[in-house]
Rosetta silent file (secondary structure, phi, psi, omega in degrees, C-alpha in Angstrom):
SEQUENCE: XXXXXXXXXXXXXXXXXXXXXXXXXXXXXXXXXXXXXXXXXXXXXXXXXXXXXXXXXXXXXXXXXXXXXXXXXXXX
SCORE:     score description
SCORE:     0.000 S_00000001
   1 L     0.000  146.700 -169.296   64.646  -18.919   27.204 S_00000001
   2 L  -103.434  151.698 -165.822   61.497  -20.642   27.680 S_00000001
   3 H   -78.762  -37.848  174.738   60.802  -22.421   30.834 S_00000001
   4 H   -35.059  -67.150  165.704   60.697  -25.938   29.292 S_00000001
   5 H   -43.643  -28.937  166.327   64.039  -25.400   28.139 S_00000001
   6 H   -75.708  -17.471  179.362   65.031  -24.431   30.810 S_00000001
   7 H   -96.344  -64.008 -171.535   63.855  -27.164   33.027 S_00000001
   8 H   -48.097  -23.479  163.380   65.579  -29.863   30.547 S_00000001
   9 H   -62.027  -65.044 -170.184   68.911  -27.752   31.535 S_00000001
  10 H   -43.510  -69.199 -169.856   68.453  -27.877   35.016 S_00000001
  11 H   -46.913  -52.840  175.623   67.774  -31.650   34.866 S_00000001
  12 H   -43.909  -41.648 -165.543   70.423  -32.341   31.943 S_00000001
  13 H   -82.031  -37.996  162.416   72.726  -30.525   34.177 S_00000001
  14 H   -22.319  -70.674  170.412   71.353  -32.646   37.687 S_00000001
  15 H   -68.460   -5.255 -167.120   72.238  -35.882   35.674 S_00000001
  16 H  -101.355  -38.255 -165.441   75.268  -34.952   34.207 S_00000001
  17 H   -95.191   -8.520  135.622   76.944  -34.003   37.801 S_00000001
  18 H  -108.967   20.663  153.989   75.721  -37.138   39.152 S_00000001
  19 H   -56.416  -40.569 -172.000   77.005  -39.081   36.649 S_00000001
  20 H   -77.579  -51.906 -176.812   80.603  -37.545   37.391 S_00000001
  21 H   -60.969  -39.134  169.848   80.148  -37.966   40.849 S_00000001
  22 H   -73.496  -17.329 -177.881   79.654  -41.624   40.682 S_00000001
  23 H   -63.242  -64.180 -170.464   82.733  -41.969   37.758 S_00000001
  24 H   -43.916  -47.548  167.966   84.474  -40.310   40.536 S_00000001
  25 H   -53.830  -31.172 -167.796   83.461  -42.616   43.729 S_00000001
  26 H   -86.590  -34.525  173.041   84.187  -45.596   41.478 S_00000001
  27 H   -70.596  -36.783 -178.364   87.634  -44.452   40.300 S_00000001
  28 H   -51.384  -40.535 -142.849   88.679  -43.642   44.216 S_00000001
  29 L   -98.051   -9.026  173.392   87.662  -46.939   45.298 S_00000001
  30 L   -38.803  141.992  161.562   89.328  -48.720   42.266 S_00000001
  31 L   -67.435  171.707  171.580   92.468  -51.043   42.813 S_00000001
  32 L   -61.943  169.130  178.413   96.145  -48.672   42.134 S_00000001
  33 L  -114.119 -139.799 -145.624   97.096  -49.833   38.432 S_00000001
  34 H  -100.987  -56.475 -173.611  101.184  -50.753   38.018 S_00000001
  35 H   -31.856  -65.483  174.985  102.005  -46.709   38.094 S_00000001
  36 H   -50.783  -73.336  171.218  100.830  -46.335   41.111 S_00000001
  37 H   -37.318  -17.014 -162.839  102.014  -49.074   42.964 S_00000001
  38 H   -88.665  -69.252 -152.816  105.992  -48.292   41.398 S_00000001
  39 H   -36.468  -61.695 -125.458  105.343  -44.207   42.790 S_00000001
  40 H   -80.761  -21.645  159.289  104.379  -45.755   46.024 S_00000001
  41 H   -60.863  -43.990  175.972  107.677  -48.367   46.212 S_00000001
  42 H   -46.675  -43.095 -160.482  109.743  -45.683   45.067 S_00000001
  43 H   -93.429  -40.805 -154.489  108.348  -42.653   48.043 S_00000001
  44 H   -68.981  -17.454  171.468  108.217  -44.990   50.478 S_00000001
  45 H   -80.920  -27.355  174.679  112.380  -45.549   51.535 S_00000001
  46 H   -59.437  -44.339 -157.818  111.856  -41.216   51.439 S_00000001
  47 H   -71.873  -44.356  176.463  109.199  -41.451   53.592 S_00000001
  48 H   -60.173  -31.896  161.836  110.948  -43.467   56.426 S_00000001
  49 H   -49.889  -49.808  174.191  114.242  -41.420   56.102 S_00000001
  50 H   -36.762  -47.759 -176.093  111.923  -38.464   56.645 S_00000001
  51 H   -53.697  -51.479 -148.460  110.362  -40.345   60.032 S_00000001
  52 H   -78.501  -58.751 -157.802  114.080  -41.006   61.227 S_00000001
  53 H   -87.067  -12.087  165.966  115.032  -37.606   60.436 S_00000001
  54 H   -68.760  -56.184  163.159  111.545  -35.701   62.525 S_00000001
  55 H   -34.414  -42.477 -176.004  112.211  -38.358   65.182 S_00000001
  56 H   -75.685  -36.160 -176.030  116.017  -36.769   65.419 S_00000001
  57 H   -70.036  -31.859  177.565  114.712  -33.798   65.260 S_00000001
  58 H   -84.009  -27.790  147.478  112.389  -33.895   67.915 S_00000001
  59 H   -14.043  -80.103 -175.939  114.921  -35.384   70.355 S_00000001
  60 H   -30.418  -62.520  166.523  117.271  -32.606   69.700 S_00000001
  61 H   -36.641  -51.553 -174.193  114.385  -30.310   70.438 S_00000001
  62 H   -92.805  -12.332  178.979  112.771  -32.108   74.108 S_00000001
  63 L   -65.463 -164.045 -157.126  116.825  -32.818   75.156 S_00000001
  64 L  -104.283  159.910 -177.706  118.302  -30.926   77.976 S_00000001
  65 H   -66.995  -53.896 -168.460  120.075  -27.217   76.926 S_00000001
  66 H   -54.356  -54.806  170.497  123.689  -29.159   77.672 S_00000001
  67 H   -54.547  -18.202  169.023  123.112  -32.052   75.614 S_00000001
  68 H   -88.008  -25.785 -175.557  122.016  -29.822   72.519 S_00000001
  69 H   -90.219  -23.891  172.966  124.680  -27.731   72.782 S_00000001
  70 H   -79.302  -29.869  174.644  127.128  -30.669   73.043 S_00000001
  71 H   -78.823  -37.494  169.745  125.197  -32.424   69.758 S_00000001
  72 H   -65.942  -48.562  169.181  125.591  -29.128   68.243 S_00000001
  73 H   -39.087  -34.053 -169.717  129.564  -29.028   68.812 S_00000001
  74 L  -110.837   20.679 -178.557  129.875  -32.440   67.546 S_00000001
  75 L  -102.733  -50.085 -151.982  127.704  -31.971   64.616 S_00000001
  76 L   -87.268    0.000    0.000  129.909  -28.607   63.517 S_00000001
């Protein structure tokens, strides 16, 4: 390979990945399109049962030994 060619790589290749890199910044920063937004109505009653159920969980965890052992009796 001859160094011209070789410099028109380098560069070809230079421009090509910060072409992609700006496609990319510009798609992040994009509004969501209709997909998105329905995912994100959809996860979002999951996500708060999830808070509600870490939140129980850490209770259980920071309570007193009697009171866990009595929420365990009446859970079983």
């Amino acid at each position: 390979m001859d160094p011209f060619t070789m410099v028109v790589a380098i560069v070809a290749i230079s421009v090509g990945a910060g072409l992609i890199n700006t496609w990319l910044k510009h798609r992040s920063n994009s509004r969501p399109d209709e997909a998105t937004l329905a995912e994100l109505a959809t996860t979002k009653p999951d996500l708060t049962r999830l808070k509600d159920r870490v939140r129980v969980l850490e209770e259980i965890v920071t309570d007193k030994e009697r009171q866990l052992s009595d929420e365990i009796r009446r859970l079983g």
